[in-house]
N, C-alpha and C positions, 0 to 999 in steps of 0.2 A: 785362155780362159779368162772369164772378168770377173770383178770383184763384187758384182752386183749379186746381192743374195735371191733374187729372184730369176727364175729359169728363162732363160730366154725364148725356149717354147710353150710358156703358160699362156692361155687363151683364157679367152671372157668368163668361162666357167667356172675357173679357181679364183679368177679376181672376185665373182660374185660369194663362192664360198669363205675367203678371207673377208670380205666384209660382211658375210651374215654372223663368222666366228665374232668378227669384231662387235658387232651388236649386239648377241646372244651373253657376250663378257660383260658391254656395257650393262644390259636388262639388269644380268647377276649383280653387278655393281650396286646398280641403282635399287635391287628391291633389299640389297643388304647395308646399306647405307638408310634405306627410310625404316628397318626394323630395326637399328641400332639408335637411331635416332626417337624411334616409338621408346623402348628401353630406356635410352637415356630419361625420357621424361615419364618417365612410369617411376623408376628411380626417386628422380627429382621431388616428385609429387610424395612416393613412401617416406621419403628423407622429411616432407614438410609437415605430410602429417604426424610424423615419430616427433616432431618440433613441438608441434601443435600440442601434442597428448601430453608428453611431458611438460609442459607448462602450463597446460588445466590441472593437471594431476601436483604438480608442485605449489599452486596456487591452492588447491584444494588441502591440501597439507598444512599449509600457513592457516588457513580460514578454518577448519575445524581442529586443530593443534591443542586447543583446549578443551575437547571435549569430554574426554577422560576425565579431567581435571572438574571441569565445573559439573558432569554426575558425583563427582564427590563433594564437589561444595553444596550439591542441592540437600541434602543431610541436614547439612548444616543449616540453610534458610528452612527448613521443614521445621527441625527441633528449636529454632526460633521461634516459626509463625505459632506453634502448638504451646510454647512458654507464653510467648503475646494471649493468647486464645483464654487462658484461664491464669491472670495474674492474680499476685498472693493479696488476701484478703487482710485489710490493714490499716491504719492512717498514720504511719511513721514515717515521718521523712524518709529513711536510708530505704526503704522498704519504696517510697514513691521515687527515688531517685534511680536504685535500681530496674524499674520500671522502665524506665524511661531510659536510660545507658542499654537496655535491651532493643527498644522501640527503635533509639537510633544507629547501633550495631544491625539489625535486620536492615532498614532503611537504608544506611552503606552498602552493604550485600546485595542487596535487591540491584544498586544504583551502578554497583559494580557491573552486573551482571548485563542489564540495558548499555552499559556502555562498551560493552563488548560484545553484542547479539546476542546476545542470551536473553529468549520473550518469555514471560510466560505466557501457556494457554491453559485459561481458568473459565471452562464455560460459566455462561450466567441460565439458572433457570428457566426450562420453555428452549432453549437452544436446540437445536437438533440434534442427534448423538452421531459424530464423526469417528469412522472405527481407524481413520489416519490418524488424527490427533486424541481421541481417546480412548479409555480402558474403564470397559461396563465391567463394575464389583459387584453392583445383586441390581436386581429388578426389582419394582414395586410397584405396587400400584397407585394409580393418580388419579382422583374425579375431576381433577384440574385441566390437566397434560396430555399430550395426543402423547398417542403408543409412539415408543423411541426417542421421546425429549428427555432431556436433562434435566434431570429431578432437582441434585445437589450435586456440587463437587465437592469430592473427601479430599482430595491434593492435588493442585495444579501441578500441570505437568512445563515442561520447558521447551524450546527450541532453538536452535544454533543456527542462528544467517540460514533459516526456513528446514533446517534438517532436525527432525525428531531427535529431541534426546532423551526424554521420561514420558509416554502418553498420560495425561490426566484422567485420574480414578474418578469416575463419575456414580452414579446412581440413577439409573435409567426406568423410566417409566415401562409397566408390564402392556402388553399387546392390549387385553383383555382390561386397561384404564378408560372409563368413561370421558375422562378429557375431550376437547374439540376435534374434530374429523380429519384425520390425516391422509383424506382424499385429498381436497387443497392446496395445500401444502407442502405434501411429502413428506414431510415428519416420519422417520420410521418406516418406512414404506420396505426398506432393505435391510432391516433389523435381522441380524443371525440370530438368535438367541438360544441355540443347540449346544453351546458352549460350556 
């Protein structure tokens, strides 16, 4: 007997089936090696984006971190700009000096507030009324202002490095204002005023 593991009566037939076995092993090989490899960078890719996210999301934390905070200081520059708006009637020194310890107390606040992204948006009259950046408190009517413009603003409103923080209280012109034609324009055109 010899030591040769193959039979010494196999014919062409079994050599042909040992290497179809042989190739049908290799195929298997080969199609589970390129979906392991698909895997691997599907992985790779979930791994980069999970990178990705968490460092928008932690940058985004750092950048609006204050925002809590300065809705609360806006109180504060409010009951300012309202002391500014009506100061006390007088001609005494202490009385103008305090005046003015206000004017420049608001004007730090304000200065703080820019220096940190914190804008105000304070439409100016004839503006269009933006329902992103502001908040219609009544209607009225205007022989001025196309329907939908911005009468007055009652309180500027704020925003943080472009994210809303307070919409500003405006006074918006009624539909039914003789004002200029807000065909034109657009003025108002998408005015909700169901509200």
């Amino acid at each position: 007997m010899s030591d040769d593991p193959t039979p010494s009566d196999a014919g062409p037939e079994d050599a042909d089936l040992a290497e179809d076995a042989a190739f049908d092993a290799f195929d298997t090989l080969s199609a589970e090696n390129a979906a392991l490899k698909e895997q691997i960078l599907r992985y790779a890719a979930d791994a980069e984006n999970t990178r990705r996210r968490a460092e928008r999301e932690a940058n985004d934390a750092r950048a609006y971190a204050i925002q809590k905070f300065a809705r609360d200081l806006l109180a504060v520059a409010d009951t300012l700009g309202r002391a500014l708006a009506t100061p006390p009637a007088g001609e005494d020194a202490g009385v103008r000096n305090f005046v003015v310890g206000v004017e420049m107390t608001q004007k730090a606040l304000l200065s703080a507030f820019e220096s940190n992204g914190l804008k105000s948006v304070s439409p100016a009259a004839g503006d269009r009324f933006d329902p992103h950046h502001h908040q219609a408190m009544m209607e009225q009517e205007s022989p001025d202002l196309a329907p939908g413009a911005v009468i007055q603003c009652l309180q500027p409103g704020y925003e943080l490095l472009g994210r809303l923080v307070r919409p500003a209280m405006v006074v918006v012109a009624a539909r039914s204002s003789g004002g200029g034609s807000s065909e034109g324009d657009g003025r108002g055109a998408n005015l909700d005023t169901r509200a």
